[in-house]
C-alpha positions as a Markdown table, in Angstrom:
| # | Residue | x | y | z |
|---|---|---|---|---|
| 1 | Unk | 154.7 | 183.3 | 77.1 |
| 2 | Unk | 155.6 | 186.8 | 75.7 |
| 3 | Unk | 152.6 | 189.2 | 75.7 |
| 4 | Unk | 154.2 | 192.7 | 75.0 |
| 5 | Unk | 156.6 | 192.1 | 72.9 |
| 6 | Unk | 157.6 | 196.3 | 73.1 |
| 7 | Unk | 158.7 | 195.8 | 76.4 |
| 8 | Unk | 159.4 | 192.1 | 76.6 |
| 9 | Unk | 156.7 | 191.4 | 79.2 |
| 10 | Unk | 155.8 | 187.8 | 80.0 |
| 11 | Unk | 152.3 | 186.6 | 81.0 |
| 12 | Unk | 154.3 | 185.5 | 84.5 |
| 13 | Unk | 155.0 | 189.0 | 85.6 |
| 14 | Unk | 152.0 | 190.5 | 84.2 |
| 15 | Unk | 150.1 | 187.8 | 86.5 |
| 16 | Unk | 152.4 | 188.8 | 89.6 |
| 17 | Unk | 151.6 | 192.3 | 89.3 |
| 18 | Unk | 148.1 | 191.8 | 89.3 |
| 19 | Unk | 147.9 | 189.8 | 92.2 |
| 20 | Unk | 149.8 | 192.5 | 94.3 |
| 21 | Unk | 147.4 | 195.0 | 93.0 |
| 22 | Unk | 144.6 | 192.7 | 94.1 |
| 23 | Unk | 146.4 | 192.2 | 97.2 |
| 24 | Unk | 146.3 | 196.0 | 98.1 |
| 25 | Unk | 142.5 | 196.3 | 97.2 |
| 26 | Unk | 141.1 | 193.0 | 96.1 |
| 27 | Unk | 137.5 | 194.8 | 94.3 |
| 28 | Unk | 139.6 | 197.2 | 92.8 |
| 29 | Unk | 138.5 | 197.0 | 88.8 |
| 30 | Unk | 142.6 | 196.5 | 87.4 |
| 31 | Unk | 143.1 | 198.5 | 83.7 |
| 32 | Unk | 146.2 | 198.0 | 81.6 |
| 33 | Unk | 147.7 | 201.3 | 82.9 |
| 34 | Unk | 147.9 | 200.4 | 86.1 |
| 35 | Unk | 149.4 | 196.9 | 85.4 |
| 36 | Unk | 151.9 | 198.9 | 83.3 |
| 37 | Unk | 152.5 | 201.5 | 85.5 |
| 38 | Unk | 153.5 | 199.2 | 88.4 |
| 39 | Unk | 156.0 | 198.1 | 86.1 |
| 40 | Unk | 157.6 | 201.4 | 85.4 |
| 41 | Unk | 156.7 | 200.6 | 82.0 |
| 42 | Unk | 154.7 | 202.5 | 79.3 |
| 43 | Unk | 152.6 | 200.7 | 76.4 |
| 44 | Unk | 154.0 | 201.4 | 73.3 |
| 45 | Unk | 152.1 | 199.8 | 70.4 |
| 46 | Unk | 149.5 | 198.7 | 72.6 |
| 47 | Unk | 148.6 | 195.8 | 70.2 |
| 48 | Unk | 148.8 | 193.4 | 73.8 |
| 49 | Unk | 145.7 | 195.5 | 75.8 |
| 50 | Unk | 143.1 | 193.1 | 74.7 |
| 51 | Unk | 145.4 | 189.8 | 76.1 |
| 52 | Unk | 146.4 | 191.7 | 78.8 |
| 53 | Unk | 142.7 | 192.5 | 80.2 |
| 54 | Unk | 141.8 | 189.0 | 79.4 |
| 55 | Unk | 145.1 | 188.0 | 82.2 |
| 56 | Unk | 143.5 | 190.2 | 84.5 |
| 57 | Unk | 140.2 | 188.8 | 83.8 |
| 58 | Unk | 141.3 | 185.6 | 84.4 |
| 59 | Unk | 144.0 | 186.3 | 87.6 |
| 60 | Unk | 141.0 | 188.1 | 89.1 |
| 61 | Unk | 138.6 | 185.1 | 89.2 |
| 62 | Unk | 141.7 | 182.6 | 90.0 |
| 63 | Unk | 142.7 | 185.1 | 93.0 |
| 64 | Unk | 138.7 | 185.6 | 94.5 |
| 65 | Unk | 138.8 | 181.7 | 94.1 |
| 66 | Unk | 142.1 | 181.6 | 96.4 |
| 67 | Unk | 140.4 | 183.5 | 98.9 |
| 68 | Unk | 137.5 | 181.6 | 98.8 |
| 69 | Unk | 134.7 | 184.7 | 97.6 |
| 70 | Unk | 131.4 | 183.2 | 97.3 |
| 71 | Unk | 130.7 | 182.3 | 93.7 |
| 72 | Unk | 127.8 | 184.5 | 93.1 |
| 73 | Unk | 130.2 | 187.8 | 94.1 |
| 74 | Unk | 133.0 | 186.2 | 91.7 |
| 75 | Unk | 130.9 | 185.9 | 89.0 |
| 76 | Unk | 128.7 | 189.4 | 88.9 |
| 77 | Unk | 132.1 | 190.9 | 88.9 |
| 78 | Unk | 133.9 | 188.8 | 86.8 |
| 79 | Unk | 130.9 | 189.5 | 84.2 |
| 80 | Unk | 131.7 | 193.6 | 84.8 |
| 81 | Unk | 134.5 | 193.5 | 83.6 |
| 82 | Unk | 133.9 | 190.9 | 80.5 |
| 83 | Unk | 131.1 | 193.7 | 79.6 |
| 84 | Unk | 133.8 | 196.5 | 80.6 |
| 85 | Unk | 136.4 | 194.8 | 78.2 |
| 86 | Unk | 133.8 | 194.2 | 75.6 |
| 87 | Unk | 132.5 | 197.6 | 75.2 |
| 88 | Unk | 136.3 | 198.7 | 75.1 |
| 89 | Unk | 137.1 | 196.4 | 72.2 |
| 90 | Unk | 133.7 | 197.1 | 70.4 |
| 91 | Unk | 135.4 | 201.3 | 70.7 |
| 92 | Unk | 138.5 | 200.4 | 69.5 |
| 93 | Unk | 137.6 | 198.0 | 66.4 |
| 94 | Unk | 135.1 | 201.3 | 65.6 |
| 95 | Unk | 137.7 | 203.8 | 66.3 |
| 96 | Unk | 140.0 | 201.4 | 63.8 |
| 97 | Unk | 137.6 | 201.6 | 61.3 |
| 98 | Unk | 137.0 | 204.9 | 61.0 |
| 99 | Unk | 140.8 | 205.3 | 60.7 |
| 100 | Unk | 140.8 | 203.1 | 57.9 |
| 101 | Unk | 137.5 | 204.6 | 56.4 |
| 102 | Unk | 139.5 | 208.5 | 56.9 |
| 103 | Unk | 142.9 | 207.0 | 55.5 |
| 104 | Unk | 141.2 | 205.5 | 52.1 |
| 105 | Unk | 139.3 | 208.9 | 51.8 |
C-alpha cells in the first residue's frame, strides 16, 4: 500500500527502513525525518506523518516481539510514543486551526 504518495513510498519500504534503524539502536524513539532521511527523501506535503508514526508504532512493537523484549518493556514504550504521537497530532490539528481561524480573518 502507497503511504506517501509525494514520493511514491510504500508501507513495505517504510517498514524496512525502520527495522534497520531499529537494528542499529533498538530503544532508539524513530520520527518521520529519520525514516525519510534514510531514504534520501524529503517530505513534501507531509499529509502521510500521522500513518507513518503509526508504521513505526506498530514495526517497533512487532520488532521488540521478534526479539523476544519482555512484555512489560514493550509496552511502557510502545505507550511513549502513542502519548508522543498524540500530543503531536493534538499540535498540529491546533496549529491547523488557528490557520484556518487567521485565513477567515
Amino acid at each position: 500500500m502507497i503511504v506517501c504518495s509525494c514520493n511514491i513510498i510504500s508501507d513495505r519500504e517504510i517498514r524496512k527502513v525502520i527495522n534497520e534503524l531499529l537494528v542499529e539502536d533498538p530503544w532508539r524513539l524513530i520520527v518521520p525525518l529519520q525514516v525519510y532521511h534514510a531514504m534520501k527523501k524529503r517530505g513534501k506535503c507531509c499529509g502521510c506523518f500521522p500513518q507513518l508514526v503509526d508504521l513505526i508504532v506498530e514495526t517497533t512493537e512487532a520488532f521488540h516481539r521478534d526479539l523476544a523484549t519482555p512484555d512489560y518493556e514493550i509496552v511502557s514504550f510502545i505507550d511513549k510514543l502513542r502519548d508522543k504521537h498524540r500530543q503531536c497530532e493534538t499540535a498540529r490539528l491546533i496549529a491547523r486551526k488557528r490557520m484556518e481561524q487567521i485565513r477567515a480573518a
